[in-house]
Phi, psi and omega in degrees: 000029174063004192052048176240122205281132202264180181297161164290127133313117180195175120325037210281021164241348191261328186285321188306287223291297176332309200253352169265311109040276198292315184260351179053039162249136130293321201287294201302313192301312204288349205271317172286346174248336200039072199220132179306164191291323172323304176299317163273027111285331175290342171276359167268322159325280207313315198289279163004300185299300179306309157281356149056066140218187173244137201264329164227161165188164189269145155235130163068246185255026178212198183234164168232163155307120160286192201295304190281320148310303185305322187278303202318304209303318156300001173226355160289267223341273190319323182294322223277313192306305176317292174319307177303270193329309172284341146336270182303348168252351158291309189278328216271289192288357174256044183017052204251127180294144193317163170183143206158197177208131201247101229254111197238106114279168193159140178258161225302315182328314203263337182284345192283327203231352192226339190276297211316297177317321161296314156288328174307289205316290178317318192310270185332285172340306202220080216273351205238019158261113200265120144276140193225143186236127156238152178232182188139170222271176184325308181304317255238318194287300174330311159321317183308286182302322197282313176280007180066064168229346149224163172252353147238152175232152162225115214222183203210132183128198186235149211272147219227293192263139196267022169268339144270162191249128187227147140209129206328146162244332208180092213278123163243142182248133179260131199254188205217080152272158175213159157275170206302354200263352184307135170284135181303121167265173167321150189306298221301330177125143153306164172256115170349320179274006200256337162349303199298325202281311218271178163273103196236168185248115192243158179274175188307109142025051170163355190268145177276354162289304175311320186301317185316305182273356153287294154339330190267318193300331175280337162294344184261342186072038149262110162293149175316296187346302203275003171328154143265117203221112192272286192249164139272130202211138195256026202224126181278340149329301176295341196268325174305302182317297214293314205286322194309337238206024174191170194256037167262200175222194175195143165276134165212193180288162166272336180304328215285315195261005196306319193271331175295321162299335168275340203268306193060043145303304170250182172236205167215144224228133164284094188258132166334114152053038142242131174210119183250122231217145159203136174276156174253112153297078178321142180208120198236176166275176215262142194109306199276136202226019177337139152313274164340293193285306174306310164304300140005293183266336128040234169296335186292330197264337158324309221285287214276010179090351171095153170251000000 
């Protein structure tokens, strides 16, 4: 085909409707298709028309789905999902470079502190592939995959639900840091039950670093409860900030902290007969064989050697 890459087969009123859909924006959906806001209101109209309901409407300063908007959306998906699979088996069999969109979720940990370099690399790889990332905590992302607003995940933790398909990508340790004001522990390390003495900073409700560690703790037969837990804070940024500049601590990834500890900004708090070790998942709906999201992944377990 001379290397000439041919157009995506698609709906472009159905991807228009999807993506307005999705951001419950116009201005943000035309900002993402790049395409003007007129236009993607005339394609919502034009859908509109054919189908002769409405598909949105306003609340308050913003839009929801209607009734009859919520089924289109539930049956773009699936059509788009198709139109992508005859993309990529179209090109797979014309030796055609991949092209597509690599629709990411990933929780804070991994968008934060393990993806960015990584996506450079891919990005340079595979330039005619458009990525888009959400990030948000484990719960938030798993959610994400189930309603198809993304089409991979990558989460932290242990695989919880069984309307997804999860496989390991990438083994992390959750340590026990403090800044320089953490009072010094014993050589030997704290013990589990000395835990309840310290002061600690915990992530939000729904993160899979808590889970993780509220699960290792009750195995040792500490309840969460008896923590001393000064605050929550849902940013692992903010807790690195919070810890520099108090004598508290925080269980956080190892990955999160590798330059404070060498700066020694922080410290690493030694805990007793304890290790708290987890892996990260891609995590898809069960069904789903994207051409794109398998090339990905992939590429991720090359990149770090496979776990």
């Amino acid at each position: 085909m001379n290397g000439i890459i041919p157009p995506m087969i698609t709906d472009f009123r159905l991807k228009v409707f999807e993506t307005v859909a999705r951001r419950l924006n116009f201005t943000r959906a035309a900002e993402e298709l790049f395409i003007t806001q007129p236009a993607v209101t005339r394609h919502v109209k034009e859908l509109e028309r054919l189908l002769d309901a409405r598909l949105f409407k306003r609340e308050g300063r913003g839009i929801v789905l209607t009734g009859e908007g919520s089924r289109l959306l539930i049956h773009s998906r699936r059509i788009l999902k198709e139109y992508e699979a005859l993309n990529e088996d179209m090109a797979s069999a014309g030796n055609v470079p991949v092209s597509g969109e690599l629709n990411l979720g990933a929780s804070s940990t991994m968008a934060q502190y393990v993806l960015p370099p990584l996506l450079a690399l891919f990005s340079r790889l595979y330039p005619d592939i458009r990525i888009r990332l959400k990030s948000g905590n484990t719960e938030e992302i798993e959610q994400a995959v189930q309603d198809e607003t993304v089409q991979l995940g990558i989460v932290e933790g242990t695989a919880t639900r069984k309307d997804l398909h999860y496989l390991p990508f990438l083994a992390d340790e959750i340590i026990l840091a403090g800044g320089t004001q953490a009072a010094p522990a014993p050589r030997d390390g704290l013990t589990a039950a000395q835990l309840s003495g310290i002061p600690l900073i915990m992530r939000e409700p729904g993160s899979g670093t808590r889970r993780i560690v509220e699960e290792a703790l009750k195995a040792q037969g500490v309840s969460p409860s008896k923590l001393h837990v000064l605050m929550t804070l849902g940013n692992t940024e903010s807790i690195k900030l919070y810890l520099e500049h108090s004598s508290a601590c925080s269980f956080l990834s190892s990955l999160a902290v590798r330059e404070e500890l060498k700066k020694g900004n922080l410290k690493r708090i030694p805990l007793r007969h304890m290790e708290i070790r987890r892996s990260f998942h891609f995590a898809t709906g069960h069904g789903d064989h994207s051409r794109i999201n398998e090339l990905f992944i992939r590429f991720c377990k090359s990149y770090y050697n496979k776990i």
